[in-house]
BALUMNU-46753 format. One record per residue: x, y, z of N, C-alpha, C, O, CB in turn. Coordinates in steps of 0.001 Angstrom, whole numbers, always signed. Glycine has a CB too. Example, Ala and Ser with C-alpha at 12.3 -4.5 7.8 and 13.67 -1.06 7.14 Angstrom:
REM residues 2
LOLO|n.px|n.py|n.pz|ca.px|ca.py|ca.pz|c.px|c.py|c.pz|o.px|o.py|o.pz|cb.px|cb.py|cb.pz
LOLO|+13190|-5690|+7800|+12300|-4500|+7800|+13200|-3300|+7800|+14236|-3319|+8465|+11308|-4473|+9046 .
LOLO|+12850|-2250|+7080|+13670|-1060|+7140|+12900|+30|+7870|+13409|+1138|+8039|+14084|-598|+5725 .
***
This chain:
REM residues 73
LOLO|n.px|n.py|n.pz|ca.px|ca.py|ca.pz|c.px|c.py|c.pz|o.px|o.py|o.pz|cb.px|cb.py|cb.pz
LOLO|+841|-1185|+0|+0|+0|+0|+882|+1242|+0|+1993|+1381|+510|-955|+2|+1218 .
LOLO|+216|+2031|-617|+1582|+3306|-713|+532|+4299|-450|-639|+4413|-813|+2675|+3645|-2478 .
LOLO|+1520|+5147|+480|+1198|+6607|+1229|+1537|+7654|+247|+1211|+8775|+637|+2125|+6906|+2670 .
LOLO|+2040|+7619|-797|+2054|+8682|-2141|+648|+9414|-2440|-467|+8906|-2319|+2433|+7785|-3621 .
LOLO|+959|+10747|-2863|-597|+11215|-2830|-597|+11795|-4170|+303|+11335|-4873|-1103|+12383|-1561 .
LOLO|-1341|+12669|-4735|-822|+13677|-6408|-605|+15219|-5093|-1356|+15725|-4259|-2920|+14024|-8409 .
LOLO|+1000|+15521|-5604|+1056|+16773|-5072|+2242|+16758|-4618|+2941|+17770|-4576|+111|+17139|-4151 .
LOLO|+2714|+15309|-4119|+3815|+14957|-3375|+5316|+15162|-4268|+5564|+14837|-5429|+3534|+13423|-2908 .
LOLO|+6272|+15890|-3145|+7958|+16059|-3684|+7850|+14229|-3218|+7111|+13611|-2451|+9503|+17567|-2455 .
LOLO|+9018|+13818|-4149|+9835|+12983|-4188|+11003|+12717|-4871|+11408|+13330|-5858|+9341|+12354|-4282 .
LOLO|+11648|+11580|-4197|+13491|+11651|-4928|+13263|+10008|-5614|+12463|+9136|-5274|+15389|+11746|-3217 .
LOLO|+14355|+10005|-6745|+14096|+8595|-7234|+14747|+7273|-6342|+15016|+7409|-5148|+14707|+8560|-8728 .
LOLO|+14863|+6580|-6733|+15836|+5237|-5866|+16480|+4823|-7058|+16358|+3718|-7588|+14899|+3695|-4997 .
LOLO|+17188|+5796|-7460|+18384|+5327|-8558|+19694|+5870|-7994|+19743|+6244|-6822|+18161|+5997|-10223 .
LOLO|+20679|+5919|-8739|+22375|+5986|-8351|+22223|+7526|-8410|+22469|+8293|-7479|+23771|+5168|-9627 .
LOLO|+21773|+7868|-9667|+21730|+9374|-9645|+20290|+10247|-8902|+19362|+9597|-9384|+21844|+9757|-11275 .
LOLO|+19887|+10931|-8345|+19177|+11515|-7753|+18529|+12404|-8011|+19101|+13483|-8169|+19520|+11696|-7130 .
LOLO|+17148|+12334|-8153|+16022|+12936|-9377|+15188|+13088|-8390|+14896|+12180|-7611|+15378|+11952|-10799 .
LOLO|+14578|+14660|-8324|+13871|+14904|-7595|+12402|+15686|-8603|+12496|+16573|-9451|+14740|+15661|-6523 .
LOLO|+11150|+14979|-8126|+10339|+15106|-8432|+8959|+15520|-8163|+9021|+15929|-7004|+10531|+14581|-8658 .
LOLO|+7765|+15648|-8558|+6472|+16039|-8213|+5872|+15447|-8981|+5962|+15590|-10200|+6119|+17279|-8184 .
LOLO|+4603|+14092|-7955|+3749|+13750|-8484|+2672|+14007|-9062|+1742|+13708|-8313|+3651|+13372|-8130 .
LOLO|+2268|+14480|-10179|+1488|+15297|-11420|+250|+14286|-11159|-582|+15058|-10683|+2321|+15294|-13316 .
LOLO|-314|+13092|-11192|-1501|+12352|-11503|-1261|+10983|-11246|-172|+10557|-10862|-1946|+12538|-12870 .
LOLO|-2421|+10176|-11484|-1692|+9202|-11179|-2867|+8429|-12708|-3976|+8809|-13084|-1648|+8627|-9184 .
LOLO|-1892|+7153|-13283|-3009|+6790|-14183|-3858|+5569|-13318|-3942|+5356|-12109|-2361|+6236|-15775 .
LOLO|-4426|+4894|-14470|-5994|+4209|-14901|-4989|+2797|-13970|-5835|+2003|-13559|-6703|+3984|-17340 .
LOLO|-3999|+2464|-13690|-3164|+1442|-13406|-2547|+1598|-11712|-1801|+883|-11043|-1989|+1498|-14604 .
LOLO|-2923|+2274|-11564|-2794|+2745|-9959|-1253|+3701|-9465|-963|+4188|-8373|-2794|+1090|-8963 .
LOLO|-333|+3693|-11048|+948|+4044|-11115|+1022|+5489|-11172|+326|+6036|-12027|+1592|+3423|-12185 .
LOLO|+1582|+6046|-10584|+1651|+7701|-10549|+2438|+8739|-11185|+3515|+8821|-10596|+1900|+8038|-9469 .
LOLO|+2340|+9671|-12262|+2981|+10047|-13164|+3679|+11430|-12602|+3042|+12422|-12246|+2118|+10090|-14343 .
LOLO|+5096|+11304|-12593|+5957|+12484|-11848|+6959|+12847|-12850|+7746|+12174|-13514|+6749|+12021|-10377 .
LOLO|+6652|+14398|-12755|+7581|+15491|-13345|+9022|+15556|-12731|+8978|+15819|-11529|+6917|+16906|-13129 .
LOLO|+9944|+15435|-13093|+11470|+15940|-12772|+12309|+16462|-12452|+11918|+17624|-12561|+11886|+16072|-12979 .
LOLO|+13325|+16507|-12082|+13747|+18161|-11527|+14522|+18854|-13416|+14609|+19996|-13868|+15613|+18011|-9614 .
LOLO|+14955|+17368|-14050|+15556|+17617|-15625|+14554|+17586|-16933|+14796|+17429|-18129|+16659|+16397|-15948 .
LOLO|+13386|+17792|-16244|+12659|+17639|-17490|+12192|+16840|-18319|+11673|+16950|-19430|+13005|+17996|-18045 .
LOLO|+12498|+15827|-17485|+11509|+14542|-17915|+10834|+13951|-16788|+11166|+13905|-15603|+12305|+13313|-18605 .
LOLO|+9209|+13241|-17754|+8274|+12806|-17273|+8005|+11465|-17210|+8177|+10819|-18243|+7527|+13324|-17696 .
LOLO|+7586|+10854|-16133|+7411|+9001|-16190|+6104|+8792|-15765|+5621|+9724|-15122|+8485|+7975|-15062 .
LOLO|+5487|+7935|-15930|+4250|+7601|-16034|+3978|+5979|-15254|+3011|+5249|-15472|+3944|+7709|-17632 .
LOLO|+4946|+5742|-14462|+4569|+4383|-14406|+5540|+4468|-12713|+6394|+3598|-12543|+5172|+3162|-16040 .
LOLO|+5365|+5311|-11820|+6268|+5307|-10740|+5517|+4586|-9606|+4292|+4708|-9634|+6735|+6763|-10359 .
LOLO|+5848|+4133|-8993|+5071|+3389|-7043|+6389|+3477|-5782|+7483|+4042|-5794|+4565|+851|-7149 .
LOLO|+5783|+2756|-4896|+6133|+2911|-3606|+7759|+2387|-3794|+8682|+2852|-3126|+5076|+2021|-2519 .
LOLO|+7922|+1279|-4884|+9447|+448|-5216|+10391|+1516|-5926|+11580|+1283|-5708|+9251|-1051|-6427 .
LOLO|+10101|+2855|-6883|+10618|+3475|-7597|+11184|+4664|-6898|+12291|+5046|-7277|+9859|+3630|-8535 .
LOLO|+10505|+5393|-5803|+10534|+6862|-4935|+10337|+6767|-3985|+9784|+5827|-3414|+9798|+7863|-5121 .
LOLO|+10854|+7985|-3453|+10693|+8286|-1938|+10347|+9531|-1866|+10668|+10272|-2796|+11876|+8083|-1060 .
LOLO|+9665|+10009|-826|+8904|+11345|-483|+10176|+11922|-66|+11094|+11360|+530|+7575|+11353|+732 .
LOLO|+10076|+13372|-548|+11319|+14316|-165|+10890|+15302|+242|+9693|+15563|+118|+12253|+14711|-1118 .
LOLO|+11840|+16208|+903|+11492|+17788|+1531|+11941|+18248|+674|+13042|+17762|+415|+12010|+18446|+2858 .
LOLO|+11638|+18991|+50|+12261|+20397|-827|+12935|+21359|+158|+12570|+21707|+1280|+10951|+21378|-1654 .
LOLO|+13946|+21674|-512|+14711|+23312|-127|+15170|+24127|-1724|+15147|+23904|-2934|+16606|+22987|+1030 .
LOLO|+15490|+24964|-946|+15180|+26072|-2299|+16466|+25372|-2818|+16256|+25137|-4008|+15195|+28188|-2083 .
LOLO|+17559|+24984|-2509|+18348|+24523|-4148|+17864|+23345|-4740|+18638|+22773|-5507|+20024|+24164|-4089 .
LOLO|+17139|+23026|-4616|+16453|+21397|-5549|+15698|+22020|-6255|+15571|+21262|-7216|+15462|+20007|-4732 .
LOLO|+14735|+23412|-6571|+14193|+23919|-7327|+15036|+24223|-8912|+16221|+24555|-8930|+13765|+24915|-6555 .
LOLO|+14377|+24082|-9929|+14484|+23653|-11587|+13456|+24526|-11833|+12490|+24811|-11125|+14196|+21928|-12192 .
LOLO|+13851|+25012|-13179|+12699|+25648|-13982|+11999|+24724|-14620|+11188|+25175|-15428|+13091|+26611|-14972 .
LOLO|+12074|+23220|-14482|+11509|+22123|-14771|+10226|+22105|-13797|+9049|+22215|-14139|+12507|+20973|-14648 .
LOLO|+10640|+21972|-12757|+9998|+21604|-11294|+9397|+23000|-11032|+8360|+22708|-10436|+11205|+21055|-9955 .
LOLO|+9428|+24077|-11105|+8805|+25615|-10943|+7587|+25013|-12087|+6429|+24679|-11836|+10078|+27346|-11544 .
LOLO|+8094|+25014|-13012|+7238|+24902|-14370|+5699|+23762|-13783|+4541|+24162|-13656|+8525|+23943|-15925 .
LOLO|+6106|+22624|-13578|+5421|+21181|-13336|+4653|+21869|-12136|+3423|+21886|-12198|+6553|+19620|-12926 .
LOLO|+5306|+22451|-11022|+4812|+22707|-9778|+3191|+24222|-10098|+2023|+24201|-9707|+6555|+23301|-8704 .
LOLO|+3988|+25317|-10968|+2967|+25580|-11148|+1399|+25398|-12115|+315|+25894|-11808|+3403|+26238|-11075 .
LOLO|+1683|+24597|-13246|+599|+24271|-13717|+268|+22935|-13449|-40|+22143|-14340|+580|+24548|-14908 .
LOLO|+316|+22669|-12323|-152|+21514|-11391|-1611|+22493|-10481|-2836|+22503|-10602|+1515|+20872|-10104 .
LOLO|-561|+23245|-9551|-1290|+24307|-8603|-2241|+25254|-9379|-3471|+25248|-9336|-187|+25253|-7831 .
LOLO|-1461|+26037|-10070|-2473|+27147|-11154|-2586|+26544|-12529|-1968|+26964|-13507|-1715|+28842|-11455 .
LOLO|-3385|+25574|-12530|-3826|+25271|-14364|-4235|+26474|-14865|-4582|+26567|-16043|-5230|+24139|-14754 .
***
């Protein structure tokens, strides 16, 4: 069961470290998150991420971008 919500910062569970915002989630129960580099995945869960705190240097004009037409469509 996963505590992930749409709205949520998170970091990936890879070598390199990708910090993200969960945008939606699809028809498959998998949750689709924006990037801090500008790319989008569509197929993330509880095995792929982890919930993160943001501080102002993890902010991207990727992640500004995703974050506000999430909040202000």
């Amino acid at each position: 069961m996963s505590d992930f919500k749409v709205g949520d910062f998170v970091r990936s569970d890879t070598d390199d470290v990708f910090i993200g915002l969960i945008t939606g989630k699809n028809e498959t129960g998998k949750f689709e998150v924006a990037w801090h580099d500008g790319d989008f995945t569509y197929g993330e869960n509880e095995r792929t991420m982890f919930h993160h705190e943001m501080k102002p240097s993890h902010w991207t004009d990727y992640l500004y971008k995703a974050f506000s037409d999430f909040f202000c469509p």
